[in-house]
N, C-alpha and C positions, 0 to 999 in steps of 0.2 A: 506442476508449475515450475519445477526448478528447473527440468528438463529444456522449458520454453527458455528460462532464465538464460541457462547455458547455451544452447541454439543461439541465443539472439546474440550472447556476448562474443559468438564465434562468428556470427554475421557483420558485429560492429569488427571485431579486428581483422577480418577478411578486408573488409573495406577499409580499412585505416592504414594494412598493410601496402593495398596497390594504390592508393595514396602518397605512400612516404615515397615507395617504387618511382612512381610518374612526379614527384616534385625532383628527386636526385637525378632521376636521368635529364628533366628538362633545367636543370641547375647544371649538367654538365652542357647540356649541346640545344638545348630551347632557343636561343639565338639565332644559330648555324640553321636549325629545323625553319623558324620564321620566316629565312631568307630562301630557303626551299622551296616552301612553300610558292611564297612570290613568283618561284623564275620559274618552274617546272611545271605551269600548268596552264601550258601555251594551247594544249588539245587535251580531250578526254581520255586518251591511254596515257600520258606524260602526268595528267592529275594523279590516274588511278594507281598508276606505281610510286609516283610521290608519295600520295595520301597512304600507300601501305605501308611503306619503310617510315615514313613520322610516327606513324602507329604502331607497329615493332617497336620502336625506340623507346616511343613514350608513354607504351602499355594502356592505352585508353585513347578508343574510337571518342568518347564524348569531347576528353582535349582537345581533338585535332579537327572535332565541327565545332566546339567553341572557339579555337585558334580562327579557323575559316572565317565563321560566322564575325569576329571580330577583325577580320581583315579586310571584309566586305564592308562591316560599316565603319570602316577609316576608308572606303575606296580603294585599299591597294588590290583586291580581289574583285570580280564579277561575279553575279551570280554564274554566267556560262561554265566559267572556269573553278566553280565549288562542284560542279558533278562529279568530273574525274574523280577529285579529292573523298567526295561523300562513296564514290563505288569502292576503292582503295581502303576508305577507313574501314569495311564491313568486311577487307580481305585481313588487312593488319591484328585486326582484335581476335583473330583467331591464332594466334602468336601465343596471348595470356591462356586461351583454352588447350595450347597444347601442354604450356607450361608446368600448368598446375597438375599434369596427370604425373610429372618424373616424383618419383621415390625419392625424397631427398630427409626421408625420417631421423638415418644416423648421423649425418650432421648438420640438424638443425640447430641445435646449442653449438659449435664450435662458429658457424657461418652468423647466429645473434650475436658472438663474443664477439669474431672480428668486426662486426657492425657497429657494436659497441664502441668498440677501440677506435675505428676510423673516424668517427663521428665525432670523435673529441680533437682529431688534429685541424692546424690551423687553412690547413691549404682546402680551399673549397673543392676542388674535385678531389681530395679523400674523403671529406668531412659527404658528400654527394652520393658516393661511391658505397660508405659507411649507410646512410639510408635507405640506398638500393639493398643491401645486402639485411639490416634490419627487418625491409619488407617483406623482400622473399619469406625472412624467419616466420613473421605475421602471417601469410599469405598461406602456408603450410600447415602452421599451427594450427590456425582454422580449419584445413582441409583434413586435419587429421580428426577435428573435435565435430566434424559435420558426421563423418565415420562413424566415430564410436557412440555418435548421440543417435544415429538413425533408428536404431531398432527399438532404444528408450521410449523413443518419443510414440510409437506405436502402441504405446501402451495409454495414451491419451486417447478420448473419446473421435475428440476433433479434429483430431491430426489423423488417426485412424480412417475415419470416414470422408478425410479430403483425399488420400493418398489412394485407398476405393476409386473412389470416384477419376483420379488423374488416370489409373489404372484402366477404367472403363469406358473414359470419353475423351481421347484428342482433343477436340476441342475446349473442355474445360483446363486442360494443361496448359494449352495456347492461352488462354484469360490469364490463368492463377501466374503463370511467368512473365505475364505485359505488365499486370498490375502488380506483382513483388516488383520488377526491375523497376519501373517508374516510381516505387517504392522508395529502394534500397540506392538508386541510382547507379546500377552496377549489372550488366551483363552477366560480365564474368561469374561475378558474388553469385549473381543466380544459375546460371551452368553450374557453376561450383556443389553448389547446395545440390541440386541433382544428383549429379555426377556421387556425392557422401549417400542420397539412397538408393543409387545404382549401386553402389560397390557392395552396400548391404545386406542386397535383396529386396528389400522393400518396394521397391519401384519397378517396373518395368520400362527394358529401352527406348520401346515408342512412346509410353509416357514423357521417359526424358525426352527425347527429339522434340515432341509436341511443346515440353516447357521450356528447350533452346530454341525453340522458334519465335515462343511469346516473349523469350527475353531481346529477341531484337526490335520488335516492336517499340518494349516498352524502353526503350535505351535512347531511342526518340525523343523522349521527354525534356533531355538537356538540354538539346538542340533547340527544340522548341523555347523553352526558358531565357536560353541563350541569347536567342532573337529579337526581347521585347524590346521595343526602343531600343534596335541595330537599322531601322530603316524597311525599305520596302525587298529590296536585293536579297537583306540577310535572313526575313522572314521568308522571301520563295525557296532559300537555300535550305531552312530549316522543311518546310513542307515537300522540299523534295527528298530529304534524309526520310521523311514520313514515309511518302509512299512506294520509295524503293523499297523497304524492308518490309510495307503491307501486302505488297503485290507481290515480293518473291514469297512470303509465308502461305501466301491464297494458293501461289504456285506448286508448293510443295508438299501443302495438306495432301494431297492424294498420294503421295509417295513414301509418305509417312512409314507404311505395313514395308515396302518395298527397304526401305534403306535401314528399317530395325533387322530385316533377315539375312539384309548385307552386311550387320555391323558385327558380327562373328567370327567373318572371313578377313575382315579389318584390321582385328586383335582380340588376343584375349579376354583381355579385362574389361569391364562396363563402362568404367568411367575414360579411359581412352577410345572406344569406340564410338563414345557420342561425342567427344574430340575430333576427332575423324571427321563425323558426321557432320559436324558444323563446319570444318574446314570445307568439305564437299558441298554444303549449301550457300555458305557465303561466296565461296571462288565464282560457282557457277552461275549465281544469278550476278555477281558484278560483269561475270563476262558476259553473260546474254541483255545486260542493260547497254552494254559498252557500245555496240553498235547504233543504236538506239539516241547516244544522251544526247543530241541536239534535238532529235524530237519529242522526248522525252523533257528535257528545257522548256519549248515551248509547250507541250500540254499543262508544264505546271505554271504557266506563265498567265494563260488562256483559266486553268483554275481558281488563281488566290490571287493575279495581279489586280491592283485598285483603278 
């Protein structure tokens, strides 16, 4: 039980960290991004580069479909012109999954201290700058306590015989990662957690693949949330975040065996090579949608419009 204790308390500051992260950077430049937004998403490749570099910035694809989602129901957005931005956000959030793989163990206390320090001055982009730099602390912290809990926690009945089973069926990794992320509300948090029983051993990489998969799915959820009473616009916008990330997952299940025996020639290490992997799956299905999104527009229009 403490083990679960500790797991979970490393799952809350995982997520409390890319929190502080994405409130300091849109405390620096959330304005500047809003007006981005706006102008740059005249066609679906102008979206889809927009909607990546907001997401770089502001380290969370669900921001930048709730930013959307809520510029759609002020009217200053179309649904036409949320595709771009939804194919972009699924490039962007692959930014936080490379992030998390750098080594930054030996100066995690000096990078907390300065965050510390900056957070108490009065100029808002220190006092911003100081929470970006806290979060990364959080964000690592976590990443190191996913590490050294993985092997712990095998010694649980339950945990034991899920990880079995992730181990032996694709498909149930795809579930277990839709339903933690819609969870946890957090891609990342869930790659992450993988990624700590990849490095361990415990896991196998197409295991992990399977539950970066399911965590796109389930990352949907916000969107969808995001949507209620935002109108009819923000709701197809939300349903089209849906089925982008269900179609390219149905896409890639078969490739699954294929891109684990590629991920060694990638890089070393486990947890950056399913980094890798997800950069490779997100890029690839936004560009093979990109041609596509005005028909893709109207199938979802022709689907959920009232």
């Amino acid at each position: 039980m403490k083990y679960i204790i500790l797991f979970s308390l490393c799952i809350g500051l995982f997520i409390l960290g890319m929190t502080v992260i994405r409130i300091g950077m849109f405390n620096i430049s959330g304005n500047r991004l809003k007006v981005l937004l706006k102008k740059l998403t005249s066609s679906p490749a102008k979206g889809m580069v927009t909607g990546t570099l907001v997401t770089a910035v502001l380290q969370s694809s669900s921001t930048v479909m709730v930013l959307a989602i809520g510029l759609i129901s002020a009217r200053i957005l179309t649904f036409p012109q949320s595709i771009g931005i939804i194919l972009g956000t699924n490039i962007g959030t692959t930014f936080k999954t490379e992030l998390i793989t750098f080594d930054l163990g030996r100066i995690l206390i000096p990078i907390a201290i300065a965050g510390g320090l900056f957070i108490l001055a009065r100029n808002v982009v220190w006092r911003s700058l100081g929470m970006v730099l806290l979060g990364i602390a959080s964000v690592f912290t976590a990443m190191k306590g996913f590490e050294m809990l993985a092997v712990p926690l095998t010694s649980v009945d339950s945990v034991s015989r899920l990880l079995m089973s992730l181990n032996e069926h694709l498909l149930i990794g795809i579930a277990v990662g839709a339903c933690m992320t819609a969870v946890i509300q957090s891609s990342t948090a869930m790659t992450g957690i993988a990624m700590g029983f990849l490095t361990s051993g415990v896991l196998g990489l197409e295991a992990g693949i399977a539950v970066m998969l399911g965590a796109n799915i389930g990352t949907c959820i916000t969107a969808l949330l995001a949507s209620i009473g935002g109108g009819e616009e923000a709701r197809l916008a939300a349903f089209a975040h849906v089925w982008l990330n269900v179609i390219g997952v149905m896409l890639f299940i078969p490739l699954i065996p294929v891109l684990g025996s590629l991920g060694p020639d990638l890089a070393k290490s486990p947890d950056v090579q399913l980094a890798h992997i997800s950069v490779i799956f997100n890029v690839l299905t936004s560009l093979m949608a990109l041609p596509f999104a005005e028909r893709f527009g109207r199938m979802i229009m022709y689907l959920h419009a009232r």
